[in-house]
C-alpha positions as MATLAB code, in Angstrom:
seq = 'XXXXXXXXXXXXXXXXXXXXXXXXXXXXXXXXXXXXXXXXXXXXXXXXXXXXXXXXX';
ca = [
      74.444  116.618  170.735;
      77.055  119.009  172.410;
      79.925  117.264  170.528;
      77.920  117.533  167.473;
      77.701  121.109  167.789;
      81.581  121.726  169.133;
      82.279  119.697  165.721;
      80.242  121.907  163.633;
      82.012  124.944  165.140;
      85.337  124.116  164.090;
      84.412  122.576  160.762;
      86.067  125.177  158.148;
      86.047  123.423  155.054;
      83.003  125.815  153.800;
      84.888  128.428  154.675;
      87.822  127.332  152.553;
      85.691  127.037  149.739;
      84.107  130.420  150.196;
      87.318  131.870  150.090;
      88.574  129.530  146.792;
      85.511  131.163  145.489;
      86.336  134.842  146.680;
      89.364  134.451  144.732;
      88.299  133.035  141.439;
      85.973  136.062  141.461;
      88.483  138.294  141.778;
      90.624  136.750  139.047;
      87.922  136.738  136.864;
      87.154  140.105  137.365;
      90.792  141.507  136.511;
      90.857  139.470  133.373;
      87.431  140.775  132.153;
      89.325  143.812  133.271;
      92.389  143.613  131.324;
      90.624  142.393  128.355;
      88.104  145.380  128.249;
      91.250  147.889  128.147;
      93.431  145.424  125.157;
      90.242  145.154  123.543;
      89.530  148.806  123.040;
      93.715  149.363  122.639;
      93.570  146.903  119.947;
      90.843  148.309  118.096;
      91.847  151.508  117.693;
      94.850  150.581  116.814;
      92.925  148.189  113.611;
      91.152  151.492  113.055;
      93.529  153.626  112.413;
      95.871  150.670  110.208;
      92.542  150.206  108.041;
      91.884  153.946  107.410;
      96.022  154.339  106.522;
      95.562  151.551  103.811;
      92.451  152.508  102.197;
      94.200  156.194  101.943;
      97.193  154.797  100.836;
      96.965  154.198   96.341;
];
């Protein structure tokens, strides 16, 4: 039982995968990020190419 629980101790492996998940989350979040901010860029700029061609004769 006392091995048992020294093994269990130094077992990390969870904690590896914690942190694998830590960091997908945090990738995910600056692409969701990113996106947000190219997404609004892009469609103002859309905006303002489809006003200048319906003004345009």
């Amino acid at each position: 039982m006392n091995t048992l629980l020294k093994r269990f101790v130094k077992d990390e492996s969870g904690a590896t995968a914690i942190e694998y998940g830590l960091i997908a989350a945090g990738i995910s979040v600056a692409i969701i990020a990113v996106v947000n901010s190219l997404g609004s860029g892009l469609k103002t700029t859309f905006s303002s190419v489809s006003s200048q061609l319906k003004t345009t004769p």
